[in-house]
C-alpha positions as CSV (number, residue, x, y, z in Angstrom):
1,X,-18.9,-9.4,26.9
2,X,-21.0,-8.9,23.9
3,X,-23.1,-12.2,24.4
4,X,-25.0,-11.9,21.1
5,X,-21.7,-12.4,19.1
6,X,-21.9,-16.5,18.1
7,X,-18.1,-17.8,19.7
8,X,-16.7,-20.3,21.6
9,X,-15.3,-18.4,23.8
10,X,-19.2,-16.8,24.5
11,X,-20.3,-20.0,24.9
12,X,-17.1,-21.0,27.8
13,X,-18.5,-17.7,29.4
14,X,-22.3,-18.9,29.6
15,X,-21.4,-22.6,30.8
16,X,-19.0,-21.1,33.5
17,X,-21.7,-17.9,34.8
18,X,-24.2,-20.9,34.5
19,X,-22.1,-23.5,36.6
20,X,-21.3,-20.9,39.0
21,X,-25.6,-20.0,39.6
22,X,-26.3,-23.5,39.9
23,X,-23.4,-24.4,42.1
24,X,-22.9,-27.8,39.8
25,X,-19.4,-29.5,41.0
26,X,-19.5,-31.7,38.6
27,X,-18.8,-29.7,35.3
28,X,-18.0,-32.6,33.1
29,X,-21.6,-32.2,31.2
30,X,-20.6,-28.2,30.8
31,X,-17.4,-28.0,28.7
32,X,-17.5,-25.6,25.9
33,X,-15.3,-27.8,23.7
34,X,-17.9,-30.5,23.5
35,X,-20.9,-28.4,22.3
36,X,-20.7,-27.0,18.5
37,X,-21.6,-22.8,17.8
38,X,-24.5,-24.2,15.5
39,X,-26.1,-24.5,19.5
40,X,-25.6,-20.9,20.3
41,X,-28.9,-19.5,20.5
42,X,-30.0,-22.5,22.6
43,X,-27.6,-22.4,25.0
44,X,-28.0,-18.4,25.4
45,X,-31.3,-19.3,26.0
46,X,-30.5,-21.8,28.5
47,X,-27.9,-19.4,30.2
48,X,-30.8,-17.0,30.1
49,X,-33.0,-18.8,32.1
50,X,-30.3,-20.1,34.5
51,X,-29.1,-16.4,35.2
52,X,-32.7,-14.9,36.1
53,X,-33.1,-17.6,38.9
54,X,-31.1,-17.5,42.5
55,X,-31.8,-21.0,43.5
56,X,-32.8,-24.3,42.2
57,X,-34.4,-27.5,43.2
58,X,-32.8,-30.7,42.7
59,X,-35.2,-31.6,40.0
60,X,-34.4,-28.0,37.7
61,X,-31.1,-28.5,38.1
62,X,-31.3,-32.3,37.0
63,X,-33.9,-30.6,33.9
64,X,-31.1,-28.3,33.0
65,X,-28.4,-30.3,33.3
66,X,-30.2,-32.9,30.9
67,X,-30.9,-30.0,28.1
68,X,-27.6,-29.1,28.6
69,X,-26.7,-32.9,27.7
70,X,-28.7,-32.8,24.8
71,X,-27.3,-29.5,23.2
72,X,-23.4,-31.4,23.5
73,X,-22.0,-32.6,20.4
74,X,-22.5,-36.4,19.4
75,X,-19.5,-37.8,19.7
């Protein structure tokens, strides 16, 4: 997957990889239909992050999950 290529089907990939490394159950903050491509390079940068890591406290995965709340489309 060529991760540098701005799609929403990139960005599905990232959330997914990046649910999967935090172990979050509840995935209703990391749909790719509710954040916009304009986000991209954040959210590569977030995946980034996630990816490099093998665990997380409660409080970094509360951090991420907030940025990743930020980044989602206003509705």
């Amino acid at each position: 997957m060529n991760l540098s290529v701005k799609s929403q089907e990139n960005m599905a990939y990232m959330l997914e990889q990046m649910q999967k490394q935090m172990q979050v159950v509840n995935t209703g903050v990391m749909r790719s239909e509710d954040f916009d491509v304009d986000q991209y390079e954040d959210l590569k940068d977030l995946y980034e992050f996630v990816m490099k890591k093998d665990h997380f406290s409660v409080s970094e995965t509360e951090g991420i999950i907030q940025e990743l709340s930020e980044l989602r489309k206003s509705k």
